[in-house]
MARLO-592895 format. One record per residue: residue number from 1; x, y, z of N, C-alpha, C, O in turn. Coordinates in steps of 0.001 Angstrom, whole numbers, always signed. Layout:
! residues N
<site i="NUM" n_east="X" n_north="Y" n_up="Z" ca_east="X" ca_north="Y" ca_up="Z" c_east="X" c_north="Y" c_up="Z" o_east="X" o_north="Y" o_up="Z"/>
...
***
This chain:
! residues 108
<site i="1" n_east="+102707" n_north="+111797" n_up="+91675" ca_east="+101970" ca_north="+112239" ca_up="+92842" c_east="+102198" c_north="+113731" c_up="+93069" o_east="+103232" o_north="+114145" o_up="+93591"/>
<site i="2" n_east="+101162" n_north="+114567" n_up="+92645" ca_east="+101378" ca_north="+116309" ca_up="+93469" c_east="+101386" c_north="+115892" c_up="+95227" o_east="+101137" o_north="+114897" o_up="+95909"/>
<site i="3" n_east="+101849" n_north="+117369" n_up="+95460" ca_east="+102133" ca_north="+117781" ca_up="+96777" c_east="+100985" c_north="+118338" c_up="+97445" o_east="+100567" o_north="+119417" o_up="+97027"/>
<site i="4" n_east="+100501" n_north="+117871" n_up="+98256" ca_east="+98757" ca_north="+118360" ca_up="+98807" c_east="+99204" c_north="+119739" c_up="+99571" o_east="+100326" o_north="+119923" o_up="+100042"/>
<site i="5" n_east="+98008" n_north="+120770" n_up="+99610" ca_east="+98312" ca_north="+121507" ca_up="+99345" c_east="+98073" c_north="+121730" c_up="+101162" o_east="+98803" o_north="+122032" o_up="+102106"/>
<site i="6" n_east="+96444" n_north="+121341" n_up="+100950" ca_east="+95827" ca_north="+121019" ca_up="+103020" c_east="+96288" c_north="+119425" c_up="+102855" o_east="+96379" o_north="+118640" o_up="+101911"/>
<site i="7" n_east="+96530" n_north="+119376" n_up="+104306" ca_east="+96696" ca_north="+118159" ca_up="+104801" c_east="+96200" c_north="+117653" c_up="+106333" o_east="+96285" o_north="+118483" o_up="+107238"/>
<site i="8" n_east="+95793" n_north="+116591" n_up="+106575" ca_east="+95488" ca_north="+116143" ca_up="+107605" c_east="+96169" c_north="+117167" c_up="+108990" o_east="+97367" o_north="+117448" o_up="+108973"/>
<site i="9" n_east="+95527" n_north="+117510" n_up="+109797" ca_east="+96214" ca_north="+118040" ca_up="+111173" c_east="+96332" c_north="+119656" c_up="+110742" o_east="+96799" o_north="+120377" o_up="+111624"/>
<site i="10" n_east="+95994" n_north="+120244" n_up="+109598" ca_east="+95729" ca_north="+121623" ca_up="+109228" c_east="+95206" c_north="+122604" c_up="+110015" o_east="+94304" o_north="+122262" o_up="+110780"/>
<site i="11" n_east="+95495" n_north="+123543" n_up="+110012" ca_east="+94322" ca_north="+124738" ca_up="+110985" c_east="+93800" c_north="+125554" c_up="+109666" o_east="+94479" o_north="+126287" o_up="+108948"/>
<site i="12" n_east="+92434" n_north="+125237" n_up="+109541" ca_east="+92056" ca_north="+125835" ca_up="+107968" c_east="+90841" c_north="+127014" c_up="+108421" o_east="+90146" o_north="+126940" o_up="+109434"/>
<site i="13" n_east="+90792" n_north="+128189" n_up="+107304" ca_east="+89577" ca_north="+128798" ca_up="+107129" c_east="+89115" c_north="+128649" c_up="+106352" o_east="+89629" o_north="+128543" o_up="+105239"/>
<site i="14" n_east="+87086" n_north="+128527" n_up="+106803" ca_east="+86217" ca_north="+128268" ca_up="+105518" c_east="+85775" c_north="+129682" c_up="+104828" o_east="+85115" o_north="+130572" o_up="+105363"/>
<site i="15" n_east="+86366" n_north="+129660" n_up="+103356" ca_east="+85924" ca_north="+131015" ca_up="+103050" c_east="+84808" c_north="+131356" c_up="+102123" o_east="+84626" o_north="+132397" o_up="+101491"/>
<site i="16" n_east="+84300" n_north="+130575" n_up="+102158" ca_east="+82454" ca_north="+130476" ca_up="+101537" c_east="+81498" c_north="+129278" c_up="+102206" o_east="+81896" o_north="+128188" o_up="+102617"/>
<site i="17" n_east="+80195" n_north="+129758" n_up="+102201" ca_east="+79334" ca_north="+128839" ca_up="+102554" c_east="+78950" c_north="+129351" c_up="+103857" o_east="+79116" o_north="+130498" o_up="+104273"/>
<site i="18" n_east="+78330" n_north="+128205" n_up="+104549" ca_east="+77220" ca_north="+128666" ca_up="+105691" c_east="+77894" c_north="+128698" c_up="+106826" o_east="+77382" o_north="+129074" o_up="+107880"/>
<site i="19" n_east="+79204" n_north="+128275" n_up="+106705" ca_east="+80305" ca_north="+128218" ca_up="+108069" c_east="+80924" c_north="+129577" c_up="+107375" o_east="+81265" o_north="+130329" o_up="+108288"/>
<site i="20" n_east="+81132" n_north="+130028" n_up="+106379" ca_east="+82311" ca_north="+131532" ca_up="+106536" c_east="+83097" c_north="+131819" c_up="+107732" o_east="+82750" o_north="+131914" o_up="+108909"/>
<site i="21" n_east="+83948" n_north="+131905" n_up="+107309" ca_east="+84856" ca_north="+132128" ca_up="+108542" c_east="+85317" c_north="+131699" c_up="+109716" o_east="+86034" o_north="+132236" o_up="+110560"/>
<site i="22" n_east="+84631" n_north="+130297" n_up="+109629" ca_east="+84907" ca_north="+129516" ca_up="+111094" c_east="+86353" c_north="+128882" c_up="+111047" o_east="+87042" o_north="+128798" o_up="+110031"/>
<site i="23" n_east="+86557" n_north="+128629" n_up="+111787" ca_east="+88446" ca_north="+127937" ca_up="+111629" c_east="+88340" c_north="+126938" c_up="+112234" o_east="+87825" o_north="+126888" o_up="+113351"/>
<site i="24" n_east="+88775" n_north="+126019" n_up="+111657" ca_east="+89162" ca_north="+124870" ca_up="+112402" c_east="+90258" c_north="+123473" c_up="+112026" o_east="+91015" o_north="+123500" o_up="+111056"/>
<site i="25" n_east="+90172" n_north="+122351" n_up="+112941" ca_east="+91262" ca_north="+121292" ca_up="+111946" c_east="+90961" c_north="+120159" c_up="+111204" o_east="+89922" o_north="+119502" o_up="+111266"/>
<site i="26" n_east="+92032" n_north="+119946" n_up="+110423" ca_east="+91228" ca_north="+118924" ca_up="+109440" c_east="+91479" c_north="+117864" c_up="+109989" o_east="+92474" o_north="+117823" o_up="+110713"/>
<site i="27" n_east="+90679" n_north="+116709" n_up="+109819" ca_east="+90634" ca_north="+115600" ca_up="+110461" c_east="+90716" c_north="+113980" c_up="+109269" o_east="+91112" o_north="+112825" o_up="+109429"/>
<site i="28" n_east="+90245" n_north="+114575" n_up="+108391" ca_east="+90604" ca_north="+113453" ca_up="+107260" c_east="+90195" c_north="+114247" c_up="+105841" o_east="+89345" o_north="+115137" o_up="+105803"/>
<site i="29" n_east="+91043" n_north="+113708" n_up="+104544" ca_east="+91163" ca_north="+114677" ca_up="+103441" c_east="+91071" c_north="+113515" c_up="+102576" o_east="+91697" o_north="+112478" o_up="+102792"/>
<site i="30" n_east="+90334" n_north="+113685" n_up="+101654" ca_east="+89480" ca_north="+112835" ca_up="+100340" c_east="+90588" c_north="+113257" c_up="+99109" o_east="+89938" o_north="+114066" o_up="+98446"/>
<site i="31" n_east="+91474" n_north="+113168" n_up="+98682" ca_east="+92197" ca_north="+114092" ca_up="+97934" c_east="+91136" c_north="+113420" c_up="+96332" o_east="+90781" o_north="+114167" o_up="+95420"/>
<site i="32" n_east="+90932" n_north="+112398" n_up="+96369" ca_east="+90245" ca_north="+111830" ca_up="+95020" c_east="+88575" c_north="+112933" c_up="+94408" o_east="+88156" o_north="+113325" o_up="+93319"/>
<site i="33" n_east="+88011" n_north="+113062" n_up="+96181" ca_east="+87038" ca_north="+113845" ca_up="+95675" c_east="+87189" c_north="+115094" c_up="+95895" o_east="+86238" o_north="+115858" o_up="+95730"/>
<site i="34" n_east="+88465" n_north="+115559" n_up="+96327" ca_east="+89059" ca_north="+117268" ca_up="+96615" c_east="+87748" c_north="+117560" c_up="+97514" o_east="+86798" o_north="+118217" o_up="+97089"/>
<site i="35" n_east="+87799" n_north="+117088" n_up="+98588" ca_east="+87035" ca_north="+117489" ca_up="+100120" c_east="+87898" c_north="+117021" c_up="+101307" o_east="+88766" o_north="+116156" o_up="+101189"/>
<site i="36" n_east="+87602" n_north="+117653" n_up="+102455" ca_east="+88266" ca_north="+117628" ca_up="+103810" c_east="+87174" c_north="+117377" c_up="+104574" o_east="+86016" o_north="+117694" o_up="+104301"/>
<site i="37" n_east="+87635" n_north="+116696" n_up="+105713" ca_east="+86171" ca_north="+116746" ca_up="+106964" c_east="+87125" c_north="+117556" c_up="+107947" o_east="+88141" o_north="+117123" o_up="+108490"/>
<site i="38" n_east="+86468" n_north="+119070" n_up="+108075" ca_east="+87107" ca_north="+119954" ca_up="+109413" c_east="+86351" c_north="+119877" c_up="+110550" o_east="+85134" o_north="+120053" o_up="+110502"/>
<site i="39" n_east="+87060" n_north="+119581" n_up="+111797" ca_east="+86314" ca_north="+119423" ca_up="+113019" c_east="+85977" c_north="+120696" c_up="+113170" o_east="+86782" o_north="+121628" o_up="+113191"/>
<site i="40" n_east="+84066" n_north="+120837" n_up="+113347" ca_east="+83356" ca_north="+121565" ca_up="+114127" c_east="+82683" c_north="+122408" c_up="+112967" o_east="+81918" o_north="+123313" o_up="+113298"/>
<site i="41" n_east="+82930" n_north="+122156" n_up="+111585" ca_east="+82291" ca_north="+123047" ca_up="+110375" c_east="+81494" c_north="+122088" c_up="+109437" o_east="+81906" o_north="+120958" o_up="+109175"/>
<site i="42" n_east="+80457" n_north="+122546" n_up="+108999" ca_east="+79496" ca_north="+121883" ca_up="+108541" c_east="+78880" c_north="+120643" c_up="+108894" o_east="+78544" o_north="+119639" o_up="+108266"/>
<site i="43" n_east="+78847" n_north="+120903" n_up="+109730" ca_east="+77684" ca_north="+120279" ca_up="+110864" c_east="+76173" c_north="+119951" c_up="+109983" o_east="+75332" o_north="+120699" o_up="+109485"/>
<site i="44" n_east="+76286" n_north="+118694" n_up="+110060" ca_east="+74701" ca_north="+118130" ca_up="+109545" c_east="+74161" c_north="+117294" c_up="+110570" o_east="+74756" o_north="+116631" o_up="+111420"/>
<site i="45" n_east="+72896" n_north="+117437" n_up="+110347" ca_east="+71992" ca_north="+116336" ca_up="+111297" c_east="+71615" c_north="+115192" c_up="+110680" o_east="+71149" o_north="+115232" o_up="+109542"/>
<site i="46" n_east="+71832" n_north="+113594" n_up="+111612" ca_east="+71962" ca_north="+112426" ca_up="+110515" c_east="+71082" c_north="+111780" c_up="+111869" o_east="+71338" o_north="+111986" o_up="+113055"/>
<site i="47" n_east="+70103" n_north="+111038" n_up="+111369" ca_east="+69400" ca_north="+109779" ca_up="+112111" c_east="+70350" c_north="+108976" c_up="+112408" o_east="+71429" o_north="+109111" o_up="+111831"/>
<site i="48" n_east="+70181" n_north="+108038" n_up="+113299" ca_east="+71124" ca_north="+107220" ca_up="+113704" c_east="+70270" c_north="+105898" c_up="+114220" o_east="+69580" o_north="+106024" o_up="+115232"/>
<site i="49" n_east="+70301" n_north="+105073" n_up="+113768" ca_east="+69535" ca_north="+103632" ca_up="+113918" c_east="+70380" c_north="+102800" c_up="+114721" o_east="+71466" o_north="+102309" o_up="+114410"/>
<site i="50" n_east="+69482" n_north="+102665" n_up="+116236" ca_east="+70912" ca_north="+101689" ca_up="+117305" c_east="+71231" c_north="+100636" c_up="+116993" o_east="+70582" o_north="+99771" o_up="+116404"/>
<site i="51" n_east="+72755" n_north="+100625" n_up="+117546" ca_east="+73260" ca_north="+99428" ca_up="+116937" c_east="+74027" c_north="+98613" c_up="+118618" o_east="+73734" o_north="+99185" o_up="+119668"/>
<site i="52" n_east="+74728" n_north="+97640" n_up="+118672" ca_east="+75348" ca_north="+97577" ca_up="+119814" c_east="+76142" c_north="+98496" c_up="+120103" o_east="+76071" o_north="+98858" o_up="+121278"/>
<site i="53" n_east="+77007" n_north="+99104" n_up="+119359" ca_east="+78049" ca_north="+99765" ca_up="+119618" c_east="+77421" c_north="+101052" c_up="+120199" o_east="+77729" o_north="+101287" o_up="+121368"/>
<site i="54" n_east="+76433" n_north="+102094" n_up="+119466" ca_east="+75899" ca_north="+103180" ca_up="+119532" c_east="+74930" c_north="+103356" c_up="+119988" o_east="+74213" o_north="+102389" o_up="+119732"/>
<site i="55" n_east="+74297" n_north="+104254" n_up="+120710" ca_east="+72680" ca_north="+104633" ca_up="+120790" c_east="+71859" c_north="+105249" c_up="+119559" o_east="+72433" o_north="+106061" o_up="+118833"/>
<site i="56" n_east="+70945" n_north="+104998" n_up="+119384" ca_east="+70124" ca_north="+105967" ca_up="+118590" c_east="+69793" c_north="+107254" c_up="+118250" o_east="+69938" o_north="+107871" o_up="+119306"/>
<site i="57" n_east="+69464" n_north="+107964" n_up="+117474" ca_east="+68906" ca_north="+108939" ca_up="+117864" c_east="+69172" c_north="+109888" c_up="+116630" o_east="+69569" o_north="+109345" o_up="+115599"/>
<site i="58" n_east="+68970" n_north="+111395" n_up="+116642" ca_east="+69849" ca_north="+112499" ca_up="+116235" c_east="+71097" c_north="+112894" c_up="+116302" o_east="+71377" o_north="+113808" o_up="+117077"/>
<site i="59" n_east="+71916" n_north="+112400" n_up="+115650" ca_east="+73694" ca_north="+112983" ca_up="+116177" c_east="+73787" c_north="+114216" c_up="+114703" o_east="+73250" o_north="+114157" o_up="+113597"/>
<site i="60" n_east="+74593" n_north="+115130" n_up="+115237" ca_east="+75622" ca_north="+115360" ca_up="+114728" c_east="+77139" c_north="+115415" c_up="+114262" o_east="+78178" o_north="+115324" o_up="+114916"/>
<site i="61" n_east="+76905" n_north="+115598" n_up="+112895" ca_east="+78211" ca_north="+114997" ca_up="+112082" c_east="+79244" c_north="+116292" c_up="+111591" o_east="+78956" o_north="+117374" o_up="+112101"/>
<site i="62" n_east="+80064" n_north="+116282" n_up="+110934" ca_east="+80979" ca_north="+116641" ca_up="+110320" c_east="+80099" c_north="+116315" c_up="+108419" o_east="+79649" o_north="+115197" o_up="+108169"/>
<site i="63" n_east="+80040" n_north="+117198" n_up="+107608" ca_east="+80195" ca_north="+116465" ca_up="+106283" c_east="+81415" c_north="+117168" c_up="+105821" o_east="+82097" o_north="+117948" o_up="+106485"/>
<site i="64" n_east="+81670" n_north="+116653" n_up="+104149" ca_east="+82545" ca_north="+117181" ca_up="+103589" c_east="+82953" c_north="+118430" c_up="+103066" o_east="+82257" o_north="+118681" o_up="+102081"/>
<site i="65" n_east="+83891" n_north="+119447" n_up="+103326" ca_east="+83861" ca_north="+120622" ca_up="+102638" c_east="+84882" c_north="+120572" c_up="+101230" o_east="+86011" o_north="+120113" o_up="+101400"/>
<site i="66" n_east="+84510" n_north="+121019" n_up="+99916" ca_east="+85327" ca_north="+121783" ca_up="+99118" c_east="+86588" c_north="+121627" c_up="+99739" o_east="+86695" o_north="+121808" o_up="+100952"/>
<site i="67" n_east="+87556" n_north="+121308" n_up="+99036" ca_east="+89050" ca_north="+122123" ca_up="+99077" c_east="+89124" c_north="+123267" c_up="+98543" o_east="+90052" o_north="+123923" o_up="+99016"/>
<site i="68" n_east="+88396" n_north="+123917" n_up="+97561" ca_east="+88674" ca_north="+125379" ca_up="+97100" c_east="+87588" c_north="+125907" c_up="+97889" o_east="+86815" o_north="+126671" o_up="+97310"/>
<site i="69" n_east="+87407" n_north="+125664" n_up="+98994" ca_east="+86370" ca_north="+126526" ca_up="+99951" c_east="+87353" c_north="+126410" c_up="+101624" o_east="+86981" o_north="+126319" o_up="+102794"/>
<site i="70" n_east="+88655" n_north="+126470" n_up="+100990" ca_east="+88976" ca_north="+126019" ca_up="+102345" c_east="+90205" c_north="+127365" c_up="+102082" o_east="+90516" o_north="+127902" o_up="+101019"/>
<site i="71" n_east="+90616" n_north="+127577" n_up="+103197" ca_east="+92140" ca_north="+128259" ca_up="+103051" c_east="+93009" c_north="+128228" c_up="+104262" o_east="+92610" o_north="+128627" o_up="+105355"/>
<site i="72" n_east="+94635" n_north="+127574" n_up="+103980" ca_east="+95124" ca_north="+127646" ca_up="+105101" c_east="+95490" c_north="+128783" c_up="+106201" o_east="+95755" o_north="+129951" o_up="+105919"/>
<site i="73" n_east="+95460" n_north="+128307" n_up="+107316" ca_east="+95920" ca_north="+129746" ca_up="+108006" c_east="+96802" c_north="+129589" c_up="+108750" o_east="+97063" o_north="+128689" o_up="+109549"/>
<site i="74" n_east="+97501" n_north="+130916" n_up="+108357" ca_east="+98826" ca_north="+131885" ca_up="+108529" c_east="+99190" c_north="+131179" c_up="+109619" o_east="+98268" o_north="+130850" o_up="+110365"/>
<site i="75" n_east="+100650" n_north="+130749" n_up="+110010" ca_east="+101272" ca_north="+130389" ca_up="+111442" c_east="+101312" c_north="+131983" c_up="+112291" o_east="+101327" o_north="+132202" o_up="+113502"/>
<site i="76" n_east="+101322" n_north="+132987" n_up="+111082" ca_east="+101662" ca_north="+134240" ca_up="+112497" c_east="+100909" c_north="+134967" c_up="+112470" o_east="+101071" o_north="+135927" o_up="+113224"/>
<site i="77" n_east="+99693" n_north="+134935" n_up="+111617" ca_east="+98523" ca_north="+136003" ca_up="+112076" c_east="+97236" c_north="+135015" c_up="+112153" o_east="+96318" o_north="+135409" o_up="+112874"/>
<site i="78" n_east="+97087" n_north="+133882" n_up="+111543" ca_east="+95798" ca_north="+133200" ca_up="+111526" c_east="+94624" c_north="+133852" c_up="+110980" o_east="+93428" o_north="+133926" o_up="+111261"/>
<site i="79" n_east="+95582" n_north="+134390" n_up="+109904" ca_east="+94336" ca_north="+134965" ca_up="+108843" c_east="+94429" c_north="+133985" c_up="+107658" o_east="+95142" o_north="+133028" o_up="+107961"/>
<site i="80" n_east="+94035" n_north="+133928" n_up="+106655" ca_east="+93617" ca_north="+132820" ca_up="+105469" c_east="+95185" c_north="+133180" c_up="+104502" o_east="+95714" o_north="+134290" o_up="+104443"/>
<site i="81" n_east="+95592" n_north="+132150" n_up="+103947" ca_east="+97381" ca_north="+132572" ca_up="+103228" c_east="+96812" c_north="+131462" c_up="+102328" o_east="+95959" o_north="+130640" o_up="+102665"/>
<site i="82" n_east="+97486" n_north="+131577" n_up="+100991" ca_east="+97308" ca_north="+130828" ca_up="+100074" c_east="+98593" c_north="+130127" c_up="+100189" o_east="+99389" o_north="+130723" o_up="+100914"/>
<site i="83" n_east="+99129" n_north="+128752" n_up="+99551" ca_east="+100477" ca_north="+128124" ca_up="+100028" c_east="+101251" c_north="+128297" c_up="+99124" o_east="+100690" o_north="+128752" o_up="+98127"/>
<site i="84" n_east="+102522" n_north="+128106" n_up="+98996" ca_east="+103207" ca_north="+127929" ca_up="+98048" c_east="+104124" c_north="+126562" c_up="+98576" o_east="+104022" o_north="+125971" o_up="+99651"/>
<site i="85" n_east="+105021" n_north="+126290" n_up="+97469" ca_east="+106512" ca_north="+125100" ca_up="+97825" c_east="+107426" c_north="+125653" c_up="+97612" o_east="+107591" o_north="+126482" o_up="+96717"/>
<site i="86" n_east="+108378" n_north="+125193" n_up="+98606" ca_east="+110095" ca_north="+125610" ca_up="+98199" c_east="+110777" c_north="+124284" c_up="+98307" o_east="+110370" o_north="+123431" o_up="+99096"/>
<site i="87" n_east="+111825" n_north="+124092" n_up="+97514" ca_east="+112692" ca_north="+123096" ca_up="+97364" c_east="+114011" c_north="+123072" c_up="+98893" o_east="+115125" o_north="+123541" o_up="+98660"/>
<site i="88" n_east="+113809" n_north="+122695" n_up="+99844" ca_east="+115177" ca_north="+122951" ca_up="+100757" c_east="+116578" c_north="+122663" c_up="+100488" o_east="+116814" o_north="+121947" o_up="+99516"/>
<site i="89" n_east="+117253" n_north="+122968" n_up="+100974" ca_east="+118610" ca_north="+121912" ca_up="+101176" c_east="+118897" c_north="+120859" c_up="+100797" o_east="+119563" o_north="+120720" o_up="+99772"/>
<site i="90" n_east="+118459" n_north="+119809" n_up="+101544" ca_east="+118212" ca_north="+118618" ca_up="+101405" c_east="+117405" c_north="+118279" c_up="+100120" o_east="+117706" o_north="+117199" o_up="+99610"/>
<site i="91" n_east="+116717" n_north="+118794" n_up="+99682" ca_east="+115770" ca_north="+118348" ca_up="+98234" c_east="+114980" c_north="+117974" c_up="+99160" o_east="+115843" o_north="+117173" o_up="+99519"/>
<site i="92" n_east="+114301" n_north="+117827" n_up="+99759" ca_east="+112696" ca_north="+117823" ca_up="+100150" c_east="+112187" c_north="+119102" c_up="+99860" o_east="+112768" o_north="+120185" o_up="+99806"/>
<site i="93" n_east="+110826" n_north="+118757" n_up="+99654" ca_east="+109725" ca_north="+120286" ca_up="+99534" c_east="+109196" c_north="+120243" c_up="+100628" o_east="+109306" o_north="+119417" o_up="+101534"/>
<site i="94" n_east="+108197" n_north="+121789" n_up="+100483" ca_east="+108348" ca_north="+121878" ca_up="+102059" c_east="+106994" c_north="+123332" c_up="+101410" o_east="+107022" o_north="+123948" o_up="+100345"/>
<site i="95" n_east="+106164" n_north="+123420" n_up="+102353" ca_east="+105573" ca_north="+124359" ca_up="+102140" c_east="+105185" c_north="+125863" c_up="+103075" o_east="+104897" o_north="+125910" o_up="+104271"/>
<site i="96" n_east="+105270" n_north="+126808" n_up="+102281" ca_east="+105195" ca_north="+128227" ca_up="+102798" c_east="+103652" c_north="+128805" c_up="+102490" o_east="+102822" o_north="+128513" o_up="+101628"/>
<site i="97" n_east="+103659" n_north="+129804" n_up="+103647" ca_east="+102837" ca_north="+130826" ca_up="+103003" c_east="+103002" c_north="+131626" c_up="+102550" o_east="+104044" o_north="+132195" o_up="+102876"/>
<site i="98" n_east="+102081" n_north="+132334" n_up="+101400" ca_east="+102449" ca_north="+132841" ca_up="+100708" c_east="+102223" c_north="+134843" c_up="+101122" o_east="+102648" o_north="+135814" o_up="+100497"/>
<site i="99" n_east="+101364" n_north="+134769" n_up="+102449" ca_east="+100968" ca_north="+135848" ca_up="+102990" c_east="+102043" c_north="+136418" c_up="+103771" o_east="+102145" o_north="+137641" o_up="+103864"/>
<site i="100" n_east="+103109" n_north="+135385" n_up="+104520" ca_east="+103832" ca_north="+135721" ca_up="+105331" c_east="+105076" c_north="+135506" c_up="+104998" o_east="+105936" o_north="+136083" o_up="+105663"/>
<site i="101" n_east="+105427" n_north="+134752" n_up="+104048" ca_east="+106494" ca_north="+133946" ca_up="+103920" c_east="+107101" c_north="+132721" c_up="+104687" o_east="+108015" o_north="+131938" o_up="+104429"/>
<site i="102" n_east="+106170" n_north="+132877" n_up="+105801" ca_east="+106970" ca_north="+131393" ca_up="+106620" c_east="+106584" c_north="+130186" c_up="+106504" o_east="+105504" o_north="+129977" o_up="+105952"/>
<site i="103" n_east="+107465" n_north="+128968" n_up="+107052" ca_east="+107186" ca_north="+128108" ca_up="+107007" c_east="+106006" c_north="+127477" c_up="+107547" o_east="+105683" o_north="+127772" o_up="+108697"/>
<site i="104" n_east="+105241" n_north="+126564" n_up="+106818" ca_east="+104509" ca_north="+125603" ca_up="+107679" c_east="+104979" c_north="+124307" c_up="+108328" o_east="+105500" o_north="+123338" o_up="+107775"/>
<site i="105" n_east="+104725" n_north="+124464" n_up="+109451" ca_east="+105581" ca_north="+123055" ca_up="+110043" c_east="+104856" c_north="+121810" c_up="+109746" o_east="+103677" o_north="+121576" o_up="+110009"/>
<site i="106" n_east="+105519" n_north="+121210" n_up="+109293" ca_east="+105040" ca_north="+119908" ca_up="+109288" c_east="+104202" c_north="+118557" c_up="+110579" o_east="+104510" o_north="+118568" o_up="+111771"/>
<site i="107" n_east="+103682" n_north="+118041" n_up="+110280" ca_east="+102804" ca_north="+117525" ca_up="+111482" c_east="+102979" c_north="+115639" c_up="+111471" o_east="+102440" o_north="+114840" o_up="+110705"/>
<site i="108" n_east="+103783" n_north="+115415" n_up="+112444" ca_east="+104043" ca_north="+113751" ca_up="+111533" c_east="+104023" c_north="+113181" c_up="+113123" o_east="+104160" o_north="+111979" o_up="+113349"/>
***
């Protein structure tokens, strides 16, 4: 098993495509098809056929973005950092940026 690089609960920038530059968090990550769904970026319009649960209509969705269209961002400037791993103490890995050097905290 590799070490994912984005992960669920991320604060990511999109750095290509029709969102450029929007930031936002990830909300679920496909690692099989290397895509993320980030809340509030790439926004599509989907029919919606009522059901009990739902109303009908036009909603908007979330689709999938690229993982190599994504980049994490920086804990201290919230500009785009590419990641790296470090081995700790303990032998857990643990991941840094590579823009700042600091840690990313983990989200559990």
């Amino acid at each position: 098993m590799s070490a994912a690089k984005i992960k669920k609960g991320d604060q990511v920038v999109v750095m290509t495509g029709r969102d450029k530059g929007k930031k936002g968090e990830v909300f679920q990550v496909m690692p099989k098809e290397a895509r993320a769904l980030v809340r509030g970026v790439n926004l599509v319009r989907r029919h919606q056929r009522q059901s009990a649960a739902q109303e009908g209509g036009i909603i908007s969705k979330e689709a999938p973005v690229h993982l190599s269209n994504l980049a994490l961002e920086d804990p201290k400037d919230g500009k785009p950092t590419r990641i790296g791993f470090k081995l700790l103490a303990d032998g857990r890995k643990a991941r840094f940026s590579k823009r700042s050097g600091e840690m990313i905290p983990e989200k559990n």
